[in-house]
N, C-alpha and C positions, 0 to 999 in steps of 0.2 A: 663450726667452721665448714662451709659449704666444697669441698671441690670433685673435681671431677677425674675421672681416668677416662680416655678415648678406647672404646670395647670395639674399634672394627676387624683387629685381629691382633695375635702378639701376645705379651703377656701381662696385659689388664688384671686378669685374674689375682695373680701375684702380688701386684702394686695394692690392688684393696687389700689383700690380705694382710699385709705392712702398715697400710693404713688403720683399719680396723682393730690391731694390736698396739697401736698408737692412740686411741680412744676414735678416731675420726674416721668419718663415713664417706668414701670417694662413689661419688655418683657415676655409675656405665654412661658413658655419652658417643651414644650413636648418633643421633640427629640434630641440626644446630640448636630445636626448644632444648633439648639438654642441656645445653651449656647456660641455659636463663642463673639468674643470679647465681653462678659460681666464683671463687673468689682466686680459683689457683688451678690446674689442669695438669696430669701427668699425659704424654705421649709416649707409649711406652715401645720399648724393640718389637720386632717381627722382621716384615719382608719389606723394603723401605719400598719398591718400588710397586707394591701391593694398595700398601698403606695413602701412599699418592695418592691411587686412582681410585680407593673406595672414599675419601677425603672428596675428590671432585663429585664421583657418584653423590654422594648426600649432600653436597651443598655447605662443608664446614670450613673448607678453605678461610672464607671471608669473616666467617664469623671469631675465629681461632686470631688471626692477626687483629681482627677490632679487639679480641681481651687484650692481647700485647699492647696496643695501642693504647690503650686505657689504664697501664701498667699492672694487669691482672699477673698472678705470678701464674708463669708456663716453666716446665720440667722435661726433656726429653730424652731419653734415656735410647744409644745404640740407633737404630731406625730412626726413631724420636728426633734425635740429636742430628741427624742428615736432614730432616724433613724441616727441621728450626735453621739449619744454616742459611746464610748467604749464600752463599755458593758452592756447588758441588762438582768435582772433575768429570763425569758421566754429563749427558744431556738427560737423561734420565734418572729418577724419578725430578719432578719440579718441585723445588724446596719450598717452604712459606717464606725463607727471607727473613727470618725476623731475629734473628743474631749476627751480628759480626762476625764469621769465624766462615773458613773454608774447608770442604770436608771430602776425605776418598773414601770411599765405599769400599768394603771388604780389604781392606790397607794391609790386614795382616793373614789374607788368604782365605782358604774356603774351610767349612766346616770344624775339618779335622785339623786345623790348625789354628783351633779355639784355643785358649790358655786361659790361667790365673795368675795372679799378680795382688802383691800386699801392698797398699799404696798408701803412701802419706795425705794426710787431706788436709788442706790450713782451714783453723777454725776448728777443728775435732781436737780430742784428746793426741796422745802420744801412740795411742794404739792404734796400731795397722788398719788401715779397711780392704776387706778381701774383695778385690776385684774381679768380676769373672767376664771372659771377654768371650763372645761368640761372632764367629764372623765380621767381629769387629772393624767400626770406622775409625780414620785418624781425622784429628784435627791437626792440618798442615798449613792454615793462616790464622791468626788471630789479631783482633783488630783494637786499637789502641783503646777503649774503653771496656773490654773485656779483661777479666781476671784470671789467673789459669787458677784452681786451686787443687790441682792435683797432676804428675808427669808418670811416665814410665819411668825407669833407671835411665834409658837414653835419650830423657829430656822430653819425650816428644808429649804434648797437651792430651791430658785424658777426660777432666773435670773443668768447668769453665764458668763461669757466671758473667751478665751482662745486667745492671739493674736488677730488674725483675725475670730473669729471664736465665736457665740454669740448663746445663745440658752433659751430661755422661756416656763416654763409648761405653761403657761397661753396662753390665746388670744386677743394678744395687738390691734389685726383686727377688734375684736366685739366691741370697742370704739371708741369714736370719739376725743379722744387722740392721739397726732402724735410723741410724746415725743420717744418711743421704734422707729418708721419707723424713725424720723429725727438723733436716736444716728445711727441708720443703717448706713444711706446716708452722715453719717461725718465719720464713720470709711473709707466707701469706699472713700471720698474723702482724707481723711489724706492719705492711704494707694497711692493714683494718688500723693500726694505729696511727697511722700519717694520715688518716682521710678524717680520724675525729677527734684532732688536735685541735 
C-alpha cells in the first residue's frame, strides 16, 4: 500500500511511525514527484499558516487537490484539517478547498490552553479514543455530505469524513493508538477495491 505523509514541517515524523507499526510504509513527500503513485496522504498538524506557504513554495497545491479529485484518500489532521477545509474565518492561511466543512483557527486559544479529551468515534470499538488537542481548530460548518464521526461533550464536530476524504482537530500521532491511522489504511484499501471490481 503506497501512501504518503507531507514532511514540510509538523509532525510527519509521528504519523510514519503509526504507520510503520501498522506494517505500512508512508513515503516523506516534499515535492509534487513525491506524490507519484500514492494511493492515500496524511497532512499532518504544525503551523497551518507556515504549511500554506511552503505548499505554494514547492508547487503541491495543484497536485494534492488532482488526488482529491481522482478520489485518492487524503487525511488531515489539526493544521491538516484547516488546510483541507472549504473555508476558513481568517484570510489567511489559503485552504485547498477540498472538504466541505468551515474551520477557525485556534478555536480553543493559544498553546497553554491545549487539552485532552476521550472521544467516542462511530465505527471504533466502545473504547475511548484519547484525543489531544493542541492549538486546536473547530469545525463550525459542516456540509450536508460530510459525516461528523466524532464531537466534544458540547456537541461541537471534532472527527469528519467526506467520501474519500477524512479530517481531525486533534492529534491521533501523539498516541500510541493506531485506530484513526488503521481507518486511514482501510479507506485506502476499500478505495484499491472499487477500482478492480
Amino acid at each position: 500500500m503506497k501512501v504518503g505523509v507531507l514532511a514540510l514541517q509538523g509532525d510527519f515524523a509521528e504519523h510514519n511511525a503509526l504507520l510503520t507499526k501498522l506494517g505500512a510504509v508512508g513515503r516523506e513527500v516534499r515535492l509534487p514527484k513525491h506524490l507519484e503513485g500514492l494511493e492515500g496522504l496524511i497532512i499532518p498538524g504544525g503551523e497551518s499558516t507556515t504549511l500554506s506557504r511552503l505548499m505554494s513554495l514547492y508547487h503541491l497545491r495543484e497536485p494534492i487537490e488532482k488526488m482529491a479529485g481522482q478520489g485518492k484518500v487524503i487525511w488531515g489532521t489539526c493544521a491538516g484539517m484547516i488546510m483541507m477545509a472549504q473555508e476558513i474565518t481568517e484570510g489567511d492561511p489559503v485552504p485547498l478547498e477540498l472538504m466541505d466543512i468551515g474551520v477557525l483557527r485556534n478555536a480553543f486559544g493559544r498553546q497553554v490552553d491545549s487539552f485532552e479529551e476521550d472521544l467516542q468515534v462511530a465505527g471504533f470499538d466502545s473504547v475511548p479514543f484519547h484525543g489531544v488537542f493542541i492549538r486546536a481548530p473547530a469545525i463550525i460548518r459542516v456540509g450536508r455530505e460530510v459525516e461528523v464521526l466524532s464531537t466534544l461533550p458540547d456537541g461541537r464536530p471534532v472527527a469528519v469524513r467526506q467520501d474519500n476524504l477524512l479530517a481531525t482537530a486533534f492529534h491521533p500521532e501523539l498516541t500510541n493508538d493506531t485506530r484513526f491511522h488503521q481507518h486511514f489504511l482501510d479507506l485506502v484499501a476499500a478505495r484499491r477495491r472499487s477500482l478492480t471490481q
